[in-house]
N, C-alpha and C positions, 0 to 999 in steps of 0.2 A: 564179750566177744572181741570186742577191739583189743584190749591188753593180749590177749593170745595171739594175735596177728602181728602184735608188733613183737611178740617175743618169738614169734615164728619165724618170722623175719628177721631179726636180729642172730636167731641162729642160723638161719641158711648164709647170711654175712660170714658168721665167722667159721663156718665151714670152710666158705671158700676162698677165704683170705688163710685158713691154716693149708688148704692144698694147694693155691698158689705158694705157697711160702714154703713147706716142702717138695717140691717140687711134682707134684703126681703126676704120672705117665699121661701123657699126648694118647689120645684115643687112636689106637692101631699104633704106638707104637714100638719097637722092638724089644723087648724086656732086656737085652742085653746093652743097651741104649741106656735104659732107666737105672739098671745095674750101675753103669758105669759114670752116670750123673749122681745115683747117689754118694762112691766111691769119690770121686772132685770134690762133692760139697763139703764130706767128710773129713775130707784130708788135705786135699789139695790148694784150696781158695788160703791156705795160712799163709801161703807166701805168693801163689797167681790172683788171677784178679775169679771173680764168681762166672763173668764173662772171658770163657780159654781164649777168645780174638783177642784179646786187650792186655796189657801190659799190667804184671800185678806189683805189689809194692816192694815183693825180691824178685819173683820169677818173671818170665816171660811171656808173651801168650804163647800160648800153646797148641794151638786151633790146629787140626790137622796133623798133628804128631804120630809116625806111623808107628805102626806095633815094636819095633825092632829097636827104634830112641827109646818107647817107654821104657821098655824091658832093659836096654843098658840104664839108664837112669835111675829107674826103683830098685832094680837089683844091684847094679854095682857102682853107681854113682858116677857113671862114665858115660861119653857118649862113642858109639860102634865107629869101629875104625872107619876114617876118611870122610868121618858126616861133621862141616862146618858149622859150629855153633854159634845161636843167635848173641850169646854174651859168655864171654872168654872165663867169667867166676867159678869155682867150684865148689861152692856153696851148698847145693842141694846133697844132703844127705840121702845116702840109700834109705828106701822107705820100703822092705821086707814084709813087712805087713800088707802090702796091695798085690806081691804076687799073684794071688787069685783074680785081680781084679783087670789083669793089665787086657787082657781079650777086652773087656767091659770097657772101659779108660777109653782103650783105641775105637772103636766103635759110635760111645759118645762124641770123642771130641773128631770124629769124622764129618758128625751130622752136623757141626756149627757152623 
């Protein structure tokens, strides 16, 4: 009986250490939220930080970037006329691949 309890436990552990660590949806909330956390973790943390407030080891944080920077930036590696950037480099390649995601992107990194 005891050896089952402790392997019962020891699976409930890694359950919740594998859904901390992919980050599973917040109960209630926005799946387009989740969408777009998993989209960053995917793509985005190689050059921001995992936390978008923070400064990553190329990009910037990013916290709050509204739809219109994402969309210049993934799509055309530019930022929208007359919007002052937080670092003057032009480094970030266009990332084509997250058009779908940019609604999603902007959404999550609203909520940090």
């Amino acid at each position: 009986m005891r050896l089952f309890s402790i392997r019962a436990f020891s699976l409930g552990a890694v359950v919740l250490l594998v859904g901390m660590a992919t980050g599973c949806p917040q109960k209630n909330e926005d799946p387009a939220v989740t969408r777009g956390k998993q989209a960053y973790m995917g793509t985005c943390i190689a050059c921001h930080n995992m936390n978008p407030a923070l400064d990553g080891s190329v990009g910037p944080a990013i916290q709050g970037a509204s739809k219109e920077v994402l969309e210049a930036k993934i799509m055309r590696g530019e930022y929208p006329a007359g919007y002052k950037a937080k670092r003057e480099t032009k480094i970030m390649p266009p990332q084509p691949q997250l058009a779908a995601n940019i609604d999603d992107l902007a959404a999550f990194l609203a909520t940090k």
